[in-house]
One Martini backbone bead per residue (centre of mass of N, CA, C, O) as a GRO file, in nm:
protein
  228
    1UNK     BB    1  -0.612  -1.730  -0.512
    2UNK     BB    2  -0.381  -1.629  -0.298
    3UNK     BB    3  -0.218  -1.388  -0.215
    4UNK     BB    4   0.138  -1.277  -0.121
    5UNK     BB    5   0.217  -1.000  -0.300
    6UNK     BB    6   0.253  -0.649  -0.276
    7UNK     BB    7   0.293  -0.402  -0.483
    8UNK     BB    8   0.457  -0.090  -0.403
    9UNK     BB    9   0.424   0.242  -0.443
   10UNK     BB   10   0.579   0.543  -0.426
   11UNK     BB   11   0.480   0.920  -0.341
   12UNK     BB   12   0.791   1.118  -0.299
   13UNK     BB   13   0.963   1.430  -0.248
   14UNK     BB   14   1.138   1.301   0.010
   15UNK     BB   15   1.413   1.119   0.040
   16UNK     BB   16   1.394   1.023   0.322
   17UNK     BB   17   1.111   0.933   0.343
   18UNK     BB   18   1.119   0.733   0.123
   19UNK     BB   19   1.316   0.518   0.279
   20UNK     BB   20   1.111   0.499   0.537
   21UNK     BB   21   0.909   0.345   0.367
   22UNK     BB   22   1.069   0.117   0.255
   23UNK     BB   23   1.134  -0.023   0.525
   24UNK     BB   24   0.847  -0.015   0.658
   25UNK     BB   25   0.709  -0.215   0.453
   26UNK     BB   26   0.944  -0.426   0.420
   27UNK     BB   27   0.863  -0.522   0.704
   28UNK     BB   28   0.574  -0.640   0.605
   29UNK     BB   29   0.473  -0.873   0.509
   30UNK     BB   30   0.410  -0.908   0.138
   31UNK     BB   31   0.569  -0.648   0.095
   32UNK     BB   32   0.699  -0.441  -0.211
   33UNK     BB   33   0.881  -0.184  -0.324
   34UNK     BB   34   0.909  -0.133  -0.696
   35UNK     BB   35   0.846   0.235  -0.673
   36UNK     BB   36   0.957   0.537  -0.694
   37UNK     BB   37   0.833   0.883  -0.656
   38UNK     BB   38   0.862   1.266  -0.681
   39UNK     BB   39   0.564   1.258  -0.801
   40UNK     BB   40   0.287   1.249  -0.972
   41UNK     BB   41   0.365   1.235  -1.274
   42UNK     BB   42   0.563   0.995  -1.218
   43UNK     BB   43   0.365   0.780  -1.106
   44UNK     BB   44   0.139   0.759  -1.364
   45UNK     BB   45   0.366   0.644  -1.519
   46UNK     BB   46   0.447   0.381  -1.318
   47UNK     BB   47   0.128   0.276  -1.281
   48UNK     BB   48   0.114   0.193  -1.608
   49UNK     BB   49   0.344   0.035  -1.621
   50UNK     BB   50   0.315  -0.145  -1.319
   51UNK     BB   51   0.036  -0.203  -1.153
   52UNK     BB   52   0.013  -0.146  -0.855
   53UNK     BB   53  -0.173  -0.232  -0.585
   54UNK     BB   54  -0.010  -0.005  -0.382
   55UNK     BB   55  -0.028   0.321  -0.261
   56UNK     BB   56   0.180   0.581  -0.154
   57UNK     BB   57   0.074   0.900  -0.066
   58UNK     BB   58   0.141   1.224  -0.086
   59UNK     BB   59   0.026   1.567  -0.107
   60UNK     BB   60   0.286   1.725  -0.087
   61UNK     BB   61   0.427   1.873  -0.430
   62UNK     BB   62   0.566   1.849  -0.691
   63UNK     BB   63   0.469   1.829  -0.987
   64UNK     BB   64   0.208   1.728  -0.861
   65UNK     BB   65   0.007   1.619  -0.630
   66UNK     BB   66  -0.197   1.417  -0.422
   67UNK     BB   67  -0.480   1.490  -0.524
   68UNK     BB   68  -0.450   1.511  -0.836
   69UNK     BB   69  -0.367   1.231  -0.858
   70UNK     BB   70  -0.556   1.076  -0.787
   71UNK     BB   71  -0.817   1.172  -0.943
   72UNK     BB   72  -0.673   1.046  -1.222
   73UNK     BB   73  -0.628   0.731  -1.085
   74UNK     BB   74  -0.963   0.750  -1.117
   75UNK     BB   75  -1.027   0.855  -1.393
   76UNK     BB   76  -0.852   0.616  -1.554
   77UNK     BB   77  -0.914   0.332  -1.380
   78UNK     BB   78  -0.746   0.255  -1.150
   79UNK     BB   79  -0.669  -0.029  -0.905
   80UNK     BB   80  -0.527   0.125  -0.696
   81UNK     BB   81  -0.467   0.134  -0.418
   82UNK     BB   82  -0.460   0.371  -0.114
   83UNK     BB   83  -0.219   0.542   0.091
   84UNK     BB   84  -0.189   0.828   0.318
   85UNK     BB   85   0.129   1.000   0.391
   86UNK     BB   86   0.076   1.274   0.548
   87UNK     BB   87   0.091   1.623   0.671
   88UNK     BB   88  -0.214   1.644   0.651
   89UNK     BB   89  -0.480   1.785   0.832
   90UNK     BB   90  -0.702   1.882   0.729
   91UNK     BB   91  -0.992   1.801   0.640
   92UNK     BB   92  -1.099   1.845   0.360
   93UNK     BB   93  -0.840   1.672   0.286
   94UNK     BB   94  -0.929   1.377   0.429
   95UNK     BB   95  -1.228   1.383   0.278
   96UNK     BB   96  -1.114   1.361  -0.042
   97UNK     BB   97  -0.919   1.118   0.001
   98UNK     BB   98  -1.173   0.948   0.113
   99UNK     BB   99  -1.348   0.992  -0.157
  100UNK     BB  100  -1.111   0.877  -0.360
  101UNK     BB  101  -1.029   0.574  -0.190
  102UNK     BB  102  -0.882   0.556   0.082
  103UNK     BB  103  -0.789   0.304   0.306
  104UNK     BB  104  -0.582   0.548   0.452
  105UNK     BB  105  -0.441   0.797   0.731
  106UNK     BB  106  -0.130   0.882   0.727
  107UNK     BB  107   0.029   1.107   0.998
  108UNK     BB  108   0.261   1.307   1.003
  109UNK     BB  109   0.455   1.177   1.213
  110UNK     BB  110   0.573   0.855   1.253
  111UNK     BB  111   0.544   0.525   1.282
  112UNK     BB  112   0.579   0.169   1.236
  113UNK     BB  113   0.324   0.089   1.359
  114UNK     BB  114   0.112   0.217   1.168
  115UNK     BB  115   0.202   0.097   0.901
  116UNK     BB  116   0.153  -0.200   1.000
  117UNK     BB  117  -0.145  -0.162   1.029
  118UNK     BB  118  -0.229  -0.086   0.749
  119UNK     BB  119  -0.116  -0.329   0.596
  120UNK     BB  120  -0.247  -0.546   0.758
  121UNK     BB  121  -0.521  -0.479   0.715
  122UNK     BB  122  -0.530  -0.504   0.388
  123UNK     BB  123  -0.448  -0.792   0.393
  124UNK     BB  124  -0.707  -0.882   0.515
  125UNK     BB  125  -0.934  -0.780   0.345
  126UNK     BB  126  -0.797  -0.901   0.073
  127UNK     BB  127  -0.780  -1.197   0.134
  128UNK     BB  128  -1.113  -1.222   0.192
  129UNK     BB  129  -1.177  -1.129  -0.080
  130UNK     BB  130  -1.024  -1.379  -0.256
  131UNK     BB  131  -1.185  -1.627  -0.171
  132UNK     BB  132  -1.472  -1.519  -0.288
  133UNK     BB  133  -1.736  -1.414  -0.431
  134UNK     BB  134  -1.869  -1.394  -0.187
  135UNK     BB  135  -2.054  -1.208   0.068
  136UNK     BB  136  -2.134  -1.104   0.398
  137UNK     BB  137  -2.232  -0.855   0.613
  138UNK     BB  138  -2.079  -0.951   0.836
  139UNK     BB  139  -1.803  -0.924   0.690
  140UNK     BB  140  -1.824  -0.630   0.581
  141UNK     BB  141  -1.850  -0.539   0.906
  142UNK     BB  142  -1.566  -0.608   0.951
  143UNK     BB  143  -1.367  -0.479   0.770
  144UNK     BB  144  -1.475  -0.174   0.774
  145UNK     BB  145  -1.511  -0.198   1.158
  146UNK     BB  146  -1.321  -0.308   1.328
  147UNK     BB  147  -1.120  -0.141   1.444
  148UNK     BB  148  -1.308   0.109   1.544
  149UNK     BB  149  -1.409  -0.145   1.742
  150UNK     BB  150  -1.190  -0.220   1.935
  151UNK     BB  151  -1.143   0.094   1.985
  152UNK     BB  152  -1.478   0.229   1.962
  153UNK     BB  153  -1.744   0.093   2.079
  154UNK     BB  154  -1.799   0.352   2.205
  155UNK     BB  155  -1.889   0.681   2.125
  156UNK     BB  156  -1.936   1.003   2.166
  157UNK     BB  157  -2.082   1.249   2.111
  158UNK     BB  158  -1.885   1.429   1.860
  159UNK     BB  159  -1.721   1.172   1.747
  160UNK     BB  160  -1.473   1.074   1.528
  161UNK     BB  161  -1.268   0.814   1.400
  162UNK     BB  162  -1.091   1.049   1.220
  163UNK     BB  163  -0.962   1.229   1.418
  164UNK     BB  164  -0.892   1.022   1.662
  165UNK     BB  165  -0.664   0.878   1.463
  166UNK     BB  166  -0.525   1.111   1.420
  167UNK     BB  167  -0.445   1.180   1.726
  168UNK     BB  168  -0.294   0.881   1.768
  169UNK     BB  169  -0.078   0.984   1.587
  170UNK     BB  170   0.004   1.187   1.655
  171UNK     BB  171   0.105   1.096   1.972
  172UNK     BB  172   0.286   0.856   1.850
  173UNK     BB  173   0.522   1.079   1.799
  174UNK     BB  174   0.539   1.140   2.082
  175UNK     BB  175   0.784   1.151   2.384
  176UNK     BB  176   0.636   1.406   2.464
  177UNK     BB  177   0.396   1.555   2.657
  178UNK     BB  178   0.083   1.710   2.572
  179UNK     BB  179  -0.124   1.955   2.468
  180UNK     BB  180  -0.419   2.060   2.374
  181UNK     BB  181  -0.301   2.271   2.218
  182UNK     BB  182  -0.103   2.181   2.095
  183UNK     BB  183  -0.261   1.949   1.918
  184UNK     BB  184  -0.426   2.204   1.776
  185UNK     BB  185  -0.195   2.296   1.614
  186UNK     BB  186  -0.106   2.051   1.482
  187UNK     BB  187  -0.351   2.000   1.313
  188UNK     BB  188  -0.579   2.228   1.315
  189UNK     BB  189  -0.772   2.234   1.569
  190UNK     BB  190  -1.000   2.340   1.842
  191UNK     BB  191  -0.903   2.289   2.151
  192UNK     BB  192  -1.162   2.162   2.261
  193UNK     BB  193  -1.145   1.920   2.067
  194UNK     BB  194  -0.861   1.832   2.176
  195UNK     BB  195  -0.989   1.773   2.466
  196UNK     BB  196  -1.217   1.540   2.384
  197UNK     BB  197  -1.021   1.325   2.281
  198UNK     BB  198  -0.818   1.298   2.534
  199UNK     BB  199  -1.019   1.261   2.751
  200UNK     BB  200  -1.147   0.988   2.590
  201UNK     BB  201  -0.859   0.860   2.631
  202UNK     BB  202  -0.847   0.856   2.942
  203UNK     BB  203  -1.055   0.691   3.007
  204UNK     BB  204  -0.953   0.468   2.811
  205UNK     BB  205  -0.648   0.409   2.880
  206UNK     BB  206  -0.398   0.548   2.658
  207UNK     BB  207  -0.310   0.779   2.882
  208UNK     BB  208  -0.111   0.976   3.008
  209UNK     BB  209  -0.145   1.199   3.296
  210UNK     BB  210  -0.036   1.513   3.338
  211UNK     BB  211   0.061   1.792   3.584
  212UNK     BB  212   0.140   2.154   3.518
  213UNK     BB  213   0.249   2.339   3.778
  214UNK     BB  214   0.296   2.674   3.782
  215UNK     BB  215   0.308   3.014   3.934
  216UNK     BB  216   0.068   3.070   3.724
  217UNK     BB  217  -0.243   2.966   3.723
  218UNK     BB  218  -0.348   2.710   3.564
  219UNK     BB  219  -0.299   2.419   3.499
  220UNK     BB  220  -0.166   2.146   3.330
  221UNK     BB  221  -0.261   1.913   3.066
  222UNK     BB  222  -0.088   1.595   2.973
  223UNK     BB  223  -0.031   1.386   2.710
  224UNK     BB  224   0.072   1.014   2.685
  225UNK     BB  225   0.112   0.795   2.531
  226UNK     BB  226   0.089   0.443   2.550
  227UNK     BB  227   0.271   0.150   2.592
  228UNK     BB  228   0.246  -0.168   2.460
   0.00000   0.00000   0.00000
């Protein structure tokens, strides 16, 4: 029988992104949001108490993080999903997480366009997965790797999905053009790296290229998510 509806747990210690992710949960069809932790240690609480099929969870956190929270929930032999929702951008924190079994991983500050995807994805997963009790290898590279064939039929050497994703995320928070300097700050990566996935994405026709003219210097240029 396929499921209808997803039970969805909540570990955010911000009152405010709290009711952020609940808003925008409840708003993707089939996900209810049943119980809200302001810490790791009430997760793991509530996590046995109810059983959520997903979790969203931040990282940074007082009072068990979301790394340790993450690893006990494995630890534990819990079977719920996790979607990482978090401000940390170091890749190390990333590897980790996605090391741990999460299904995504969106970089705050985010919109809601973000949050619908990564739950749209999970429920056709899901969906596909109880259908039947096999499943066929194309099938597999369908569910695993579909999005990221949509958005990137052939990378470029030296660029990879994780980054990529990460800075469409950073990106899509911003209002104003944004230069690769400032993308390399707020990630926490290299200019050069933040240079050639802007680039990328230029050629993409994803980014409106804006170039700007100082009185000294060379030019700077600026990138704007497309808005589609």
């Amino acid at each position: 029988m396929t499921k209808s509806q997803w039970k969805v747990l909540v570990i955010e210690d911000d009152l405010m992104v709290q009711e952020v992710n609940k808003q925008f949960i409840e708003q993707v069809e089939g996900f209810v949001v049943t119980n809200v932790a302001s810490n790791g240690v009430e997760g793991l609480q509530m996590i046995e108490k109810d059983n959520p099929d997903l979790i969203i969870i931040d990282m940074y956190m007082p009072n068990q993080d979301g790394l340790t929270t993450l690893q006990k929930i494995r630890s534990k032999g819990y079977q719920s999903d996790v979607i990482a929702v978090t401000a940390a951008s170091d890749s190390e924190t990333v590897k980790r997480v996605l090391q741990y079994g999460a299904v995504d991983y969106i970089m705050k500050p985010f919109k809601f366009e973000r949050m619908k995807q990564a739950l749209e994805n999970y429920r056709q997963r899901q969906t596909k997965l109880s259908k039947s009790e096999s499943i066929t290898q194309d099938e597999v590279d369908t569910l695993l790797f579909k999005t990221a064939a949509e958005k990137n039929p052939t990378l470029p050497k030296g660029l990879n999905t994780v980054t990529l994703a990460g800075i469409r995320s950073y990106l899509h928070s911003q209002t104003d053009p944004i230069s690769a300097e400032e993308v390399a700050e707020g990630m926490g990566i290299a200019r050069v790296t933040a240079r050639r996935y802007l680039e990328y994405l230029d050629q993409e026709k994803e980014v409106e290229l804006y170039v700007e003219y100082g009185r000294v210097g060379r030019p700077v240029n600026r990138y704007l998510l497309q808005q589609k």
